[in-house]
C-alpha positions as CSV (number, residue, x, y, z in Angstrom):
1,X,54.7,-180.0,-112.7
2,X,57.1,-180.5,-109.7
3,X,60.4,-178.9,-109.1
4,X,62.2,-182.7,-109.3
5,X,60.2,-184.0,-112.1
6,X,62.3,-186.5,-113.8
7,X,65.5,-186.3,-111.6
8,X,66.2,-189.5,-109.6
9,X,67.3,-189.1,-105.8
10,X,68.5,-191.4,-103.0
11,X,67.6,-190.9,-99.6
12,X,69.3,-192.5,-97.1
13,X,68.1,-193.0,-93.5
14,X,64.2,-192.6,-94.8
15,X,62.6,-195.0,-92.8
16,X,61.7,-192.1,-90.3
17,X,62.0,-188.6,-89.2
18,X,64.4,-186.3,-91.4
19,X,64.6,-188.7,-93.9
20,X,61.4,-190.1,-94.3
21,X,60.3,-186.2,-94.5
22,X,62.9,-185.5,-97.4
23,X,61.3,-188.2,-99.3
24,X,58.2,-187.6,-99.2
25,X,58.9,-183.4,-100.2
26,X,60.4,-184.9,-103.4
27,X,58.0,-187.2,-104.1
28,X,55.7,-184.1,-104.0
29,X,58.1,-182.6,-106.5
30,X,57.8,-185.3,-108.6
31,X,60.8,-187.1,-108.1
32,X,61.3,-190.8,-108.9
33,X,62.8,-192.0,-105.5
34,X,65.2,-194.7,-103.7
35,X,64.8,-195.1,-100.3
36,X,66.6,-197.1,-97.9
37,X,67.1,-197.9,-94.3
38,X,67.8,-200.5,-92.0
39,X,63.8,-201.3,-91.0
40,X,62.1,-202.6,-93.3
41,X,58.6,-202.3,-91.6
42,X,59.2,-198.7,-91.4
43,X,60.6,-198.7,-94.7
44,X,57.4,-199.8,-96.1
45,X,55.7,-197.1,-93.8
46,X,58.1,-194.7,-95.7
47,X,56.9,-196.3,-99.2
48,X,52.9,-195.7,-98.3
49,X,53.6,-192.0,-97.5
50,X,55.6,-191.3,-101.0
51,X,53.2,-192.9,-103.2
52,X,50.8,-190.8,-101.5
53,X,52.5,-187.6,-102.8
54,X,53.5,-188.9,-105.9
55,X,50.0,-190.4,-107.2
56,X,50.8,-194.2,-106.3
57,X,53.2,-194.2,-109.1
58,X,54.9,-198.2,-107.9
59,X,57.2,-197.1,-110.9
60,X,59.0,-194.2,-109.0
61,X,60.1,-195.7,-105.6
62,X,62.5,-198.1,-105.4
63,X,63.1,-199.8,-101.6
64,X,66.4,-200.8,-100.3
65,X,66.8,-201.9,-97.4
66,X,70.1,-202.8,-95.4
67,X,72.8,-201.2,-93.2
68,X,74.3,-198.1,-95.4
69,X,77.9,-198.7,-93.3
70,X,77.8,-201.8,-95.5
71,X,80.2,-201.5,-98.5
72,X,77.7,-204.0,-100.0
73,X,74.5,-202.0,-99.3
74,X,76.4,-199.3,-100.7
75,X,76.9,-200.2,-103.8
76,X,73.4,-202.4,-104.1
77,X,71.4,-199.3,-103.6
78,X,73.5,-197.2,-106.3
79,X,73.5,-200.2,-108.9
80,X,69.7,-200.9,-108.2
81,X,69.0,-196.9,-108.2
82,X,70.5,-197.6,-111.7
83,X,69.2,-200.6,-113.5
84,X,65.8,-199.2,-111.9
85,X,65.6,-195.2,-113.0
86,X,69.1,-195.1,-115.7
87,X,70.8,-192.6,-113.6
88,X,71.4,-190.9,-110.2
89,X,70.9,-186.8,-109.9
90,X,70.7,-186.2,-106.2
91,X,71.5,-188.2,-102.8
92,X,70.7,-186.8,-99.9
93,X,72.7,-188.9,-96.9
94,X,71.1,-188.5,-94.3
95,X,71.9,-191.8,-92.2
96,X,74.5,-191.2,-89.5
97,X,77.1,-192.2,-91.3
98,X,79.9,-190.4,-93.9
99,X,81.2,-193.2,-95.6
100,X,84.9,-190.8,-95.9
101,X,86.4,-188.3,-93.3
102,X,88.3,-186.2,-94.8
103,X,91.2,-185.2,-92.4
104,X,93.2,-181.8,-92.2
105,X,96.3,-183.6,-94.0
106,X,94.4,-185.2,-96.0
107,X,92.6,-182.0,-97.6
108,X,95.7,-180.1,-97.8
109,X,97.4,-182.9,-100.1
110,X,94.7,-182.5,-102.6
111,X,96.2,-179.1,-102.8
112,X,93.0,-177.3,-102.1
């Protein structure tokens, strides 16, 4: 029994390197997995290696693949995440890219 079994996680920026690692340690936990990227051959290079950890379940990786700066991307890969596994637990973003910057003014207007 893995340490993710059951808990659904997005990964972005898993076609390779930091990502691609990340995905494939919760796979090995037993995670049911979204990965996406911009690549889509080494998005399906990504795919082999998690079912390899996770037993070839097709059933527990879901593929995305498209340009995470895209609003649209965005929001395909959380509604597919969804209609896919029925919820989202963890997302690790790991693409270069942090959809809000929060600046000094605007952190002390939330008051905190």
């Amino acid at each position: 029994m893995g340490q993710f079994d059951g808990r659904v996680v997005i990964v972005t920026g898993s076609s390779n390197g930091i990502g691609r690692a990340t995905a494939q340690l919760f796979a090995r936990e037993g995670a049911m997995l979204t990965i996406c990227g911009r690549n889509e051959k080494t998005l399906d290079e990504s795919k082999s290696i998690v079912l390899a950890e996770n037993g070839n379940a097709e059933n527990k990786v879901l593929v995305v693949s498209g340009d995470i700066r895209d609003e649209g991307v965005m929001k395909r890969t959380i509604d597919e995440t969804l209609q896919k596994f029925g919820r989202l637990d963890v997302l690790v973003s790991n693409s270069r890219f942090t959809p809000v910057l929060w600046t000094k003014m605007d952190f002390s207007r939330t008051g905190k």
